[in-house]
N, C-alpha and C positions, 0 to 999 in steps of 0.2 A: 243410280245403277240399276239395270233391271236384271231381277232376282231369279228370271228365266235360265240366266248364263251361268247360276250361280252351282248348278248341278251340272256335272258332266252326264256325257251321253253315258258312262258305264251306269253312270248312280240310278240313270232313269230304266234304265234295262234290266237292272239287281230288282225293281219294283214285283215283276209278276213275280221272282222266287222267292220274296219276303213275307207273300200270305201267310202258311204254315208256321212261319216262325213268329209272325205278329201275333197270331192268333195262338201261341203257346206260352208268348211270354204276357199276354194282355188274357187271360182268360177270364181274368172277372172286372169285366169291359162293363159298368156300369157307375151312376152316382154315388152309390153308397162310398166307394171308395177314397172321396174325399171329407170323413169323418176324422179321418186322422189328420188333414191336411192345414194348418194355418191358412184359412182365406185371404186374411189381411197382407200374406206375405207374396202369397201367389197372384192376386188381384191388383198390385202396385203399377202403374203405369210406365211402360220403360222409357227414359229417355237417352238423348244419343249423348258419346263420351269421346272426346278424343285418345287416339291411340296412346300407349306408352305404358298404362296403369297393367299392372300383374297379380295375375291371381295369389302368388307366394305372399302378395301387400296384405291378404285380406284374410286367408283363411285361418291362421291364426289372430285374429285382431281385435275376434270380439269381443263386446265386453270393454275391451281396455282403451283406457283414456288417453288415447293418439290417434293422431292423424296418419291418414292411408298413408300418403308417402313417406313417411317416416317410422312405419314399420321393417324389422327384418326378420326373416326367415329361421327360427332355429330348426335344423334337422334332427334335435336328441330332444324327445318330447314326452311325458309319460302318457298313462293310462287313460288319464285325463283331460290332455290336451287332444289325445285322439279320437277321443269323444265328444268334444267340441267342433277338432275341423271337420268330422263325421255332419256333425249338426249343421254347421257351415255350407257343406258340400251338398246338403239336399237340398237347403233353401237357396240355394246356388242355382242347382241345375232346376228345383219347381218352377226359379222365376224365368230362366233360359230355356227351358219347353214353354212357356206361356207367350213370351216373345218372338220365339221361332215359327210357334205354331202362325202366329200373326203376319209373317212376313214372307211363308209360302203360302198361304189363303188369297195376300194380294197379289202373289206374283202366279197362282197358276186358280186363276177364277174357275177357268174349265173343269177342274179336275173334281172327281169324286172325294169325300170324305176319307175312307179309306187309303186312296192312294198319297193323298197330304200325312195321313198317319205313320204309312210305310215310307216315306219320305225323313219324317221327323224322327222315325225311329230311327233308320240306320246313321243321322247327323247326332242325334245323342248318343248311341251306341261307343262312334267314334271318337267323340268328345271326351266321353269318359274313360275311350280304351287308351285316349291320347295323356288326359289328366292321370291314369295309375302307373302310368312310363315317369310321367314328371315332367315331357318335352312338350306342355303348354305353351310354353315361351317361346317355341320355332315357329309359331303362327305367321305371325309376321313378318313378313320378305322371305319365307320359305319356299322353294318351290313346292308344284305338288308332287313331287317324287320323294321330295326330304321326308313328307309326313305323309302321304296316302295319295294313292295312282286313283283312289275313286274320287275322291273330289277335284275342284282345280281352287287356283291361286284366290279369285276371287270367292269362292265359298269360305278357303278356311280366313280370306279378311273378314267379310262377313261375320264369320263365328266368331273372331277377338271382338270386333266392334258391336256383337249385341252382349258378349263377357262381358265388355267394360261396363257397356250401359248398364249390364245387372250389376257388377259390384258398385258404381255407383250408387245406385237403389239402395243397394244391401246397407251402404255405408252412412247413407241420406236416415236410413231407417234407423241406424245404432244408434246416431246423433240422435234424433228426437226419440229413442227411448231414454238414454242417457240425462235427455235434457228432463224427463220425465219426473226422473231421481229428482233433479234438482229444483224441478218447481215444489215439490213436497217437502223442501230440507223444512226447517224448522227457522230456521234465521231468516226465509223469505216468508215463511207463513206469519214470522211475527211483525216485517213490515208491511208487509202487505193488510194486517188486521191494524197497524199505526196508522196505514192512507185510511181505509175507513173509516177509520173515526174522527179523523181532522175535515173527510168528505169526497175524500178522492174515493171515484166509482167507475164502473163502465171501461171505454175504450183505456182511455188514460190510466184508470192500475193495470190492465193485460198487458199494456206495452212495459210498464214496471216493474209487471210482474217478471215476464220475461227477460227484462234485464237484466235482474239481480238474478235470475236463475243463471243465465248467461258469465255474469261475469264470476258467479260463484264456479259453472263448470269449466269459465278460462284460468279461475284459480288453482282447482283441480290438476288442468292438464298442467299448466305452469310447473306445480311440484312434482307430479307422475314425470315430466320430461327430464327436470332435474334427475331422481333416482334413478331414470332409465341412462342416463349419460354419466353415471356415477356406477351402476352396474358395469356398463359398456367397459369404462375406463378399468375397472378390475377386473375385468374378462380379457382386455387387450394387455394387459400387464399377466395377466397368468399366463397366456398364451404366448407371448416373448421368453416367460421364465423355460416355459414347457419345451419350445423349441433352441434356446439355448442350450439347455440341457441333453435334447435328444437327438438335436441335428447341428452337428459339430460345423458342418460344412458353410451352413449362414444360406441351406438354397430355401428360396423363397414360396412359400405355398400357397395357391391358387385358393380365391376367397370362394364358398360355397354360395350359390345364388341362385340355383336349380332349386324344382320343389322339388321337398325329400320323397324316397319311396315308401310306397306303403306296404304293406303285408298284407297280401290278401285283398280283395276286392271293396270296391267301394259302395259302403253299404246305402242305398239309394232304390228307390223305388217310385217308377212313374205313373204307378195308378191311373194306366191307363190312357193316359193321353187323351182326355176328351175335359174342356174346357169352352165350348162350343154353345153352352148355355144360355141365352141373352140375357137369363138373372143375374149375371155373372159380372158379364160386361154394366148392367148398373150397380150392383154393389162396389165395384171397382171405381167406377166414377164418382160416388157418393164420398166414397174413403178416399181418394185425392181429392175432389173440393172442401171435406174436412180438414184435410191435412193442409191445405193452402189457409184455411183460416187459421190453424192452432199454431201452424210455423210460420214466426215471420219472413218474410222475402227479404232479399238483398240487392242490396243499389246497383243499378249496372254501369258495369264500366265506362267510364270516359276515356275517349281517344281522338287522336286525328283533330281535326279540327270543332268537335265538341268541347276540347280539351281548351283551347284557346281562347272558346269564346266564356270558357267556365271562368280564365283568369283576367277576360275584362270584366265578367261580373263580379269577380271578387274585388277589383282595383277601382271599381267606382265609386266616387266620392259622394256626400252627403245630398247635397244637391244635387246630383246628376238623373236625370229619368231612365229606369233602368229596362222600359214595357219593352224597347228595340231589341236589345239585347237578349231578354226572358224570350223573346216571338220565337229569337232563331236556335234558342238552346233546344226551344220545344219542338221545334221542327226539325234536329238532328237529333237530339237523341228521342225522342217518344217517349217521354218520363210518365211512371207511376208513382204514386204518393212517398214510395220509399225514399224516389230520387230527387223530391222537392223537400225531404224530410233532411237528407244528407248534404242539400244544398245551403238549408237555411241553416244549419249548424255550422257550418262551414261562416256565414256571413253573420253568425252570430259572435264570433270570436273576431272579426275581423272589424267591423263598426255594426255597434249596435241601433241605429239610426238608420244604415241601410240595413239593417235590419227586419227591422217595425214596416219600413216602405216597403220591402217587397213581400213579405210575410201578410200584408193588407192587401196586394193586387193578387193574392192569391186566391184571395177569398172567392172570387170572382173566375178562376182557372178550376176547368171540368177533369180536369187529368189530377188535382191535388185532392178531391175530393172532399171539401173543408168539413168538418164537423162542430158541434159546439163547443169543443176543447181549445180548436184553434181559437175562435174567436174569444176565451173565455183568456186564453194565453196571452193575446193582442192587446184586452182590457184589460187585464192586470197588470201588461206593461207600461199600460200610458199612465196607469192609476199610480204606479209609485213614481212615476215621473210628474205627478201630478198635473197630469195631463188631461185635464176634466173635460175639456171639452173632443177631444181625438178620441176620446173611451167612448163619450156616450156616441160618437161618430158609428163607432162599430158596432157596441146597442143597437141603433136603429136597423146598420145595416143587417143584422143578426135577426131580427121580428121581424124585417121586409123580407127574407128568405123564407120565412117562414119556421126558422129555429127558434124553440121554446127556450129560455134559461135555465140551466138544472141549476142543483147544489152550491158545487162551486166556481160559477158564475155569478149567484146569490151574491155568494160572500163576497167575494172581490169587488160586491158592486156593494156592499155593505159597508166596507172598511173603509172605499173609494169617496162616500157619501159622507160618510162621517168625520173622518179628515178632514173634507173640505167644508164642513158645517152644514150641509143640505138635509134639514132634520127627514122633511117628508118623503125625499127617494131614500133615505135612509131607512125608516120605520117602513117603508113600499118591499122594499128587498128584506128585509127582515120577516115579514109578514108571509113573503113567498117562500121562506123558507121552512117556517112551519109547515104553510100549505103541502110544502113537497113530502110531511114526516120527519125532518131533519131535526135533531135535538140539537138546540144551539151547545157550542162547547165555552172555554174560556173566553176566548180570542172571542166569537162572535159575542157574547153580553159584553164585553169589555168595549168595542165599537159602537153599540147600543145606546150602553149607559152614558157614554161622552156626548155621542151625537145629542142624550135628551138633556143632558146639563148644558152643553151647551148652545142649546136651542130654548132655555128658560123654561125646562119641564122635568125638573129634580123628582116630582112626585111618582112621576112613568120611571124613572130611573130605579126610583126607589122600590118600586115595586118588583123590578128585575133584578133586582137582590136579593129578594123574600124568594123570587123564583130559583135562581139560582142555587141559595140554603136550602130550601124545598127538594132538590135535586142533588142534595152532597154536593156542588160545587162552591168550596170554600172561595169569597170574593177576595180581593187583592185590598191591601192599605192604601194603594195610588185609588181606587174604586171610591172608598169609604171618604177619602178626603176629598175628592174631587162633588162629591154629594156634599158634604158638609159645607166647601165654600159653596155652594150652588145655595143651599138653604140659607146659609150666615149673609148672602149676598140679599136676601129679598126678607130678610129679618125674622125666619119662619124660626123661633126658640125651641118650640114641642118638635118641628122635625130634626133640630139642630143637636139637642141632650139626647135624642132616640139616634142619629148616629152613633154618638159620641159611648152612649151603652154596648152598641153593636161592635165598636172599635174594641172595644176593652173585652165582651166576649168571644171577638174574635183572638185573641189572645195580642194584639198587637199591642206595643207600649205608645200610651198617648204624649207627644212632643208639645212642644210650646206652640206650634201652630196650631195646634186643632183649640188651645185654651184663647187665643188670640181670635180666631173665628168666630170662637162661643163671646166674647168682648165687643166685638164688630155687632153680631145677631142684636145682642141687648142695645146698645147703642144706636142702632136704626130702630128697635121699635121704641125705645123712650124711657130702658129700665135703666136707670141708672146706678141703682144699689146696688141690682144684682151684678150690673157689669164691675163695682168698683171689690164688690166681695170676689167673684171672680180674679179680679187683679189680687189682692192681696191673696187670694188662698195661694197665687204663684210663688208669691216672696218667700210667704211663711211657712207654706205646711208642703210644695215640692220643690222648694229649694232652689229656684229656676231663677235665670237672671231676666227681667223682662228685655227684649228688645227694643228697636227706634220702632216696630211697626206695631208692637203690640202697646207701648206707651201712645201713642198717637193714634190707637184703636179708644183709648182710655181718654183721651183728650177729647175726641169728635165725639163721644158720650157726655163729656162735659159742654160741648158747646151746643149740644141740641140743647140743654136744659135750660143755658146761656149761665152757668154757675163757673165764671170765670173766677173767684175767689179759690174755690178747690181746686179747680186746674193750678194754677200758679202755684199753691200749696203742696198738690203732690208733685209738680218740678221740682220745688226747693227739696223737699224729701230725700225726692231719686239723686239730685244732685249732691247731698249731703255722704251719700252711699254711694260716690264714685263715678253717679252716670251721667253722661253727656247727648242732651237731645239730638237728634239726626234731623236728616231733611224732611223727612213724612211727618214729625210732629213740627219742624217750625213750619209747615206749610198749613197745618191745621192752624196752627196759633195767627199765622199772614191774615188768611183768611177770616177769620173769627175777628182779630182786630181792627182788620178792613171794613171789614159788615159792623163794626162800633165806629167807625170814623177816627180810630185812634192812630193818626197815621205816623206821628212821630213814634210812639212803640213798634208800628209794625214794619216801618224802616230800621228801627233797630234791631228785630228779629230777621231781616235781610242782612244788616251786617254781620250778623253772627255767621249766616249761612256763606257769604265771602269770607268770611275769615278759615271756614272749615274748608274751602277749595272746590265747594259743589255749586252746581249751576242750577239756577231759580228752576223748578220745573215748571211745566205747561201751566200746572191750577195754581201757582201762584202767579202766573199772568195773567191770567183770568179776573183773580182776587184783585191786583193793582191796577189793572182797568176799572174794574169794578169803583175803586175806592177812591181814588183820584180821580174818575168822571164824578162823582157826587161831590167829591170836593169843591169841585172848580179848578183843579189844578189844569189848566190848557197844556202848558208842555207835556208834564209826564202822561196825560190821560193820552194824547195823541202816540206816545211813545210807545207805550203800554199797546197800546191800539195797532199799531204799525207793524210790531211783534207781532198777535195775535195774526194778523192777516196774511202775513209772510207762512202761517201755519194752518190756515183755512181748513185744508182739510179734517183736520183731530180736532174741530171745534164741533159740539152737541148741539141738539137743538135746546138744551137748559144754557146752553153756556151763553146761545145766542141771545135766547128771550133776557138774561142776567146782563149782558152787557149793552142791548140795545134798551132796557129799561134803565138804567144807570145812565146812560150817555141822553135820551129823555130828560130825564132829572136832574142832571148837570145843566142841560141847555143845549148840549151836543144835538142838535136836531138832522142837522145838513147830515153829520156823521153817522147817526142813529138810520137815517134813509137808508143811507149807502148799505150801511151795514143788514139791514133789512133785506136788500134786494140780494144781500150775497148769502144771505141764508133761504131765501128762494128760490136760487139759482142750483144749489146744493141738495134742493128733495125737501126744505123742512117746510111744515106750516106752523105760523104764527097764531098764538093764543089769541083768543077773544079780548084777552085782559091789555097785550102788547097791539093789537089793533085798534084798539079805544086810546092809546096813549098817544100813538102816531098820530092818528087822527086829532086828538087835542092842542096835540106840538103843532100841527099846521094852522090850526085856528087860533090858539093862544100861543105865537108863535113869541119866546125867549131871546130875551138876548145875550150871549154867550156871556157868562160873569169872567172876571178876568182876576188873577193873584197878585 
């Protein structure tokens, strides 16, 4: 519209009589006079608003936790409501001379300073002669006779539609003060100091932050709406009583919707009119690109045929390639990160699979603007999917952009490493996370310490124990035990009793496993008194019934020593007191009998274990290979044999060299090959010791004994 039309020819003609009066209501026409003036309020950039919105929406509104449209007008107000819309109505009209002044400057370039001033005067003048009537509201589709012969129709549309734009402003501004309150409540300042310390930092707690401010101030309005519709309701019910009572007749009375009048003039002062400054117009800019970072934006609408193509992205299946699709959403609507943000939540609820897929082709899209969050969000999806190799996918692609890993990228890449047993990218990401300052917390020693157990480096583990006492972080009993088998497992005794101290200082009550470990420990290095003293201190002095795994912790103590007398002794014992051996100890005893050649006993420790309804495990198939190739037994050793190979995989390389030296020594040679080449085939290498043996089978080649 040009803004030429927007003054009638009277308005232009009242110019030259307006000197003397500009010049007696502006007589202290200089800067100073914006000392009183809020900058921030007056320097807000106006934008445009559709018709419809009413000043009555706003000037009582502030402050209070509603929304514009759902204000209403009370006309009985006290001392102090008057004082508010007072407050209202300056910063009303500050920021509607600020916008005015902007929109005769471009519509009349020619014009001197002065006559734009005497221009803008006599439009506020009216403004406000029109706002002390109350008849703001005939703005619109009025003619210009209803409200003033000196303007015409399109000046006073103009003047609604730079109003709205300022109450919007006005109401844009309540909100982010409002939301001000609520970033400082105390129940966000205390999650927000929880993301901290777990290692959420940066973009990712602002966006948190903000949310919980948010939804604490939708809680807010939530109960302010109720009270206000509970007020209402007792307002509309007095008012029924009131009229019953005082108007017999039932005639019906017109709802108030007009602004109320006021008394007396509107207290307002325009200082002048001079905002012409160019410092002005950059402070103004500075404080709206402020305000675009500290408030977030919102997704813009979908319509039309943007709308459509939204619900075939949403309806695509797992396998479907989604890039076609994503091309032409991007080329109708022109999305910013908000709207890739609102997208991908949307398809996160919908399959998490298309998901992850297009949340990764994002990475690559200049309009979502990926940051290290995303991609730290991508790896942690695939990580509990245990999806190791589609994580470290993103990794790489994350260092070829040139994005460094922060914090919690670290971690996720810590946890992810550890889990899967990769001690060294495990200990790499740990390492970088000191690098970064970060004091690891529970969760990250807890990742740590498994990764070095079980990577066969109990001694690193242990020492991030010390660290973690060191730092008042009291360690877990899943921690303490998981060390202890790690030690008991490689027979370390002195690391294994310095647990087992640590357990008991740490107040936790020691169980029958951790005494069973300490059995296990001594048993692999060769003590056998202590293991047996150990065993009884359980019986007699804590009362404890021993298990099948701790009696056959007590057993393989005996057979390193080869003192099968006391073995069978403490059997008959336990048996006399109730107990019944399990499979862990008859598989000790299979074994131990087999390596004596005693095969009729150790068939009969087989039948025990049919009789109980348990099936032979793996090492006792091992054991009857074992024992039956040295026998000469040809059928069972082949049987035996046949099993085994049907389980190829779960065979060791001890198990290999144990049954290819046994099946040597039987005479099994042809078989012993075989069995060679399949432990080659598999990654192992053969001893010096089983290479001399092969080798001799072929020269002093056997002939197979038969039964």
């Amino acid at each position: 519209m040009n803004l030429k039309q927007l003054v009638s020819r009277k308005s232009v003609n009242t110019l030259s009589r307006c000197s003397a009066r500009l010049l007696s209501l502006c007589p202290n026409y200089s800067y100073r006079d914006f000392s009183t003036v809020d900058h921030r309020v007056l320097l807000q950039s106006p934008k445009s608003l559709k018709h419809g919105v009413s000043f009555k929406r706003f000037l009582h509104s502030a402050q209070q936790p509603r929304k514009l449209t759902e204000l209403n007008f009370n006309p009985k107000f006290n001392s102090n409501d008057s004082e508010e819309v007072d407050r209202n109505m300056s910063e009303f009209l500050s920021r509607f001379v600020y916008v005015m002044r902007g929109k005769l400057s471009d519509a009349y370039r020619d014009f001197d300073k002065q006559a734009i001033e005497g221009m803008l005067l006599i439009i506020v003048e009216k403004v406000v002669a029109e706002m002390e009537k109350g008849s703001i509201q005939q703005m619109v589709g009025a003619s210009g006779a209803a409200l003033s012969q000196d303007f015409s129709d399109d000046l006073w549309r103009t003047v609604w539609e730079v109003s709205n734009s300022v109450l919007e402003d006005m109401e844009k501004e309540r909100k982010k003060q409002k939301m001000k309150q609520f970033l400082q409540d105390e129940e966000v300042k205390e999650m927000c100091r929880f993301s901290g310390e777990i290692g959420i930092r940066g973009d990712l707690l602002r966006e948190l932050r903000f949310k919980w401010a948010r939804e604490k101030m939708e809680e807010s309005e939530f109960y302010a709406g109720l009270e206000k519709l509970r007020e209402e309701e007792k307002a509309l019910d007095k008012e029924e009583t009131d009229a019953e009572s005082t108007d017999p007749m039932g005639e019906e009375k017109p709802n108030i919707t007009a602004l109320p009048k006021r008394h007396g003039k509107i207290k307002y002062k325009i200082y002048g009119l001079d905002l012409s400054n160019p410092k002005w117009v950059e402070v103004a800019n500075k404080i709206h690109e402020t305000g675009e970072i500290l408030w977030p934006q919102e997704a813009k609408p979908i319509q039309g045929k943007c709308k459509l193509v939204t619900k075939k992205i949403l309806s695509l299946k797992e396998e479907d390639d989604p890039s076609q699709l994503l091309a032409e959403w991007v080329e109708l609507l022109q999305p910013n990160r908000i709207d890739w943000m609102t997208l991908l939540d949307r398809l996160e609820k919908q399959s998490s699979q298309l998901y992850l897929k297009v949340a990764e082709s994002l990475l690559s899209e200049k309009s979502f603007q990926p940051n290290v969050r995303d991609y730290s969000i991508l790896i942690d999806a695939y990580a509990k999917e245990n999806r190791l190799e589609d994580a470290e996918r993103i990794l790489k692609k994350m260092i070829e952009n040139g994005i460094v890993p922060d914090i919690l990228t670290c971690t996720v890449l810590l946890h992810m490493y550890s889990k899967a047993g990769n001690f060294d990218r495990a200990k790499e990401a740990f390492e970088s996370l000191r690098s970064h300052g970060f004091q690891p917390d529970m969760k990250v020693y807890s990742s740590m310490i498994m990764a070095c157990v079980n990577a066969g480096h109990p001694r690193l583990g242990e020492s991030l124990v010390r660290e973690m006492e060191a730092r008042g972080i009291k360690p877990t009993e899943e921690i303490y035990m998981a060390l202890l088998r790690s030690f008991s497992k490689h027979g370390d005794i002195s690391s294994c009793n310095q647990i087992v101290n640590a357990i008991q200082m740490a107040g936790f009550q020691r169980g029958l496993e951790s005494y069973t470990l300490l059995i296990e420990a001594h048993a692999k290095s060769g003590d056998t008194d202590d293991a047996r003293m150990i065993f009884d201190d359980i019986i007699k002095i804590r009362n404890l019934r021993p298990d099948d795994r701790c009696t056959a912790a007590m057993i393989a103590a005996y057979e390193r020593e080869n003192l099968l007398e006391m073995a069978v002794d403490l059997l008959l014992q336990l048996e006399k007191d109730g107990y019944q051996p399990g499979l862990a100890t008859y598989t000790i005893l299979v074994d131990w009998l087999g390596k004596l050649q005693l095969v009729d006993e150790a068939e009969e420790v087989l039948g025990k274990i049919a009789e109980q309804g348990e099936t032979p495990s793996f090492k006792i198939q091992v054991s009857l290979c074992d024992m039956y190739a040295r026998a000469g037994n040809e059928r069972k050793a082949r049987q035996a044999l046949g099993a085994l190979e049907a389980k190829k995989e779960q065979l060791g390389s001890d198990d290999f060299e144990r049954i290819i030296n046994a099946l040597v020594s039987g005479g099994f040679v042809q078989e012993a090959r075989k069995l060679h080449e399949l432990m080659e085939s598999q990654g192992y290498t053969a001893s010096e010791g089983l290479k001399v043996a092969l080798m001799a089978s072929q020269t002093f080649s056997r002939k197979k004994p038969t039964k």
